[in-house]
C-alpha angles and dihedrals in degrees: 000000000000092000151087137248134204078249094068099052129076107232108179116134088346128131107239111216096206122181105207133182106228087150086151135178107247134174124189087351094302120123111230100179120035092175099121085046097059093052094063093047094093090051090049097045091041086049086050099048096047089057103266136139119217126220100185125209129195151129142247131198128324110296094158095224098305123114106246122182091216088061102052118136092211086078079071104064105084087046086045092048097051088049100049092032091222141080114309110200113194122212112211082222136023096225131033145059087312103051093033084054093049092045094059093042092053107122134220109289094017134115129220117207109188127200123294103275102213075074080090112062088205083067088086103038084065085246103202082193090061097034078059100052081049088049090064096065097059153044099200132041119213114180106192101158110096090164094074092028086107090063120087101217133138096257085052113034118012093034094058082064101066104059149038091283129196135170122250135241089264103042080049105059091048103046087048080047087056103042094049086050095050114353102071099344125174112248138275100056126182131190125212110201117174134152145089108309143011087215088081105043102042094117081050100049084041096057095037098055084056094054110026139079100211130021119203113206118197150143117038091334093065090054086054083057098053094054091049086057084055096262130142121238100185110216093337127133105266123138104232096181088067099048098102090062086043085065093043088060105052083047090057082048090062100056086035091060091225117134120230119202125199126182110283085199146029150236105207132184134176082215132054090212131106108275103008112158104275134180131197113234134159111289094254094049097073108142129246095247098039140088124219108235117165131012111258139243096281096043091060092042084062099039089054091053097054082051089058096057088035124101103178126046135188118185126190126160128005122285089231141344098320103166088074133053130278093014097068092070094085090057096036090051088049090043094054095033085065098033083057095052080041090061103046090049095260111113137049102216129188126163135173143177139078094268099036085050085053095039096060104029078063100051085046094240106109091085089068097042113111087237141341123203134201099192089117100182090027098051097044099050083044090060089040081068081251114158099238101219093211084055096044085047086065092044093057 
């Protein structure tokens, strides 16, 4: 661990610089998931009670470097007060006379939310003349949004160059989550892959076959495999034209010593609609005029089982079309399987991604999970073996 905690600063009387992800959804000005919000609530309060006093820093939207109205910061501070059950002041810019001035007149409990960056086009340039003008605003830098540690802008990277920088409670968590899934895991470990397309989680499938054990192969993805072992899928998704680097990947797998493991059998439907007529069949038997949409009964019996001997686990992406019943059941019957191992003290599960977040919250298993992020970009180019530039900004 190359980085530092709020543990390791001394806060007192200090004004905390913290980037903070609060990209949350909002309609007619009310927010409808605070999700994000709740997550910085213990940085704020241990900065608080250490006798700092936070500057947060974020974006929202997309604005392009343009002021809009729509995507003001200042529609978050009721959300943000009752939150952090104290005062929220809000800075018209995040840089500048103004905010400089409101940073230095914060008072002692309070909380200064200043204006969405990316209002500066120069935010995402990783601008060091406007980290400078943000730097003056702080003694202390906390970065506690993972989730845009794999951006290179001024509020993530430059920034954290400037001052004495540290991680939060959340970035944290999660960093100390993905260091103990691939970092120096305890072994077995077993990956769960799962989604649309291999063409857009080659770096990932690359960098997992060199440190897992065993690599589950599921969703759309899986389909793409058993073309490249000569089988026919009949109309389902698969991606043929990768299916020659789908073969050179189970070869890598091979020198690597990691097992992949691919259905053995199938969940197939004429119809991609809840509740069409569906049969199970061996994975190669799939007919002309049907599309594979869920692993069958003896591919999550040994997927369970590896489960069983496993004790790390990274999931990312749904086993079959889980969004509609009955082929969720593949994906519910793997998610409890590990939230149970979780439970009794067996298993070291991680798991990260918009679909994989949905997928088990679904199944109810993502209460029992190690950690769930909800990073999306970041966690997956951690896992890609990617240096986040947010997170090498704290190690320095």
């Amino acid at each position: 661990m190359g980085w530092k905690t709020l543990d390791d600063m001394d806060l007192n009387g200090k004004r905390v610089l913290v980037r903070v992800d609060i990209n949350v959804p909002v309609v007619d000005g009310v927010v409808t998931d605070a999700t994000r919000i709740e997550r910085i609530v213990p940085t704020v309060k241990d900065i608080l009670a250490a006798g700092g006093k936070p500057i947060l820093l974020a974006h929202f939207g997309r604005p392009g470097g343009e002021r809009r109205q729509n995507l003001s910061l200042k529609q978050l501070v009721p959300t943000l007060e009752t939150a952090f059950g104290t005062k929220v002041r809000f800075g018209d810019d995040c840089v500048g006379i103004e905010a400089e001035t409101a940073a230095a007149n914060l008072g002692a409990g309070e909380v200064l939310l200043l204006e969405n960056t990316r209002f500066h086009a120069a935010e995402t340039k990783n601008s060091p003349e406007l980290a400078a003008g943000m730097a003056k605003m702080g003694d202390v830098y906390c970065n506690d949004a993972f989730s845009a540690a794999h951006r290179a802008h001024s509020s993530t990277e430059a920034l954290a160059r400037l001052l004495p920088a540290c991680a939060g409670r959340l970035m944290q968590q999660e960093l100390s989550a993905l260091e103990a899934a691939l970092g120096a895991p305890k072994r077995p470990v077993t990956a769960v892959v799962g989604g649309a397309k291999v063409s857009t989680k080659l770096d990932l499938l690359g960098n997992l076959i060199e440190k897992v054990d065993y690599l589950i192969i599921g969703g759309g993805m899986a389909n793409t495999f058993l073309v490249a072992q000569g089988v026919n899928v009949g109309k389902s998704l698969a991606e043929t034209a990768m299916k020659d680097t789908a073969a050179e990947i189970l070869a890598n797998a091979e020198t690597t010593g990691c097992q992949i493991v691919l259905p053995r059998d199938v969940v197939v439907a004429e119809k991609f609609e809840a509740h069409a007529p569906s049969q199970i069949l061996p994975a190669d038997q799939c007919p002309e005029d049907s599309m594979i949409l869920d692993a069958g009964p003896e591919t999550v019996a040994e997927i369970t089982a590896i489960l069983d001997k496993s004790q790390t686990l990274i999931w990312n992406g749904p086993l079959g079309a889980f969004e509609i019943e009955p082929f969720d059941v593949a994906t519910n019957a793997a998610a409890l399987k590990a939230a149970e191992l979780t439970r009794s003290g067996r298993l070291v599960s991680v798991a990260g991604g918009g679909d994989t977040v949905a997928a088990l919250n679904a199944s109810g298993a993502a209460k029992d999970f190690s950690y769930i992020s909800t990073a999306g970009g970041a966690f997956l180019e951690w896992m890609e073996g990617k240096t986040l530039p947010g997170v090498a900004a704290l190690e320095q």
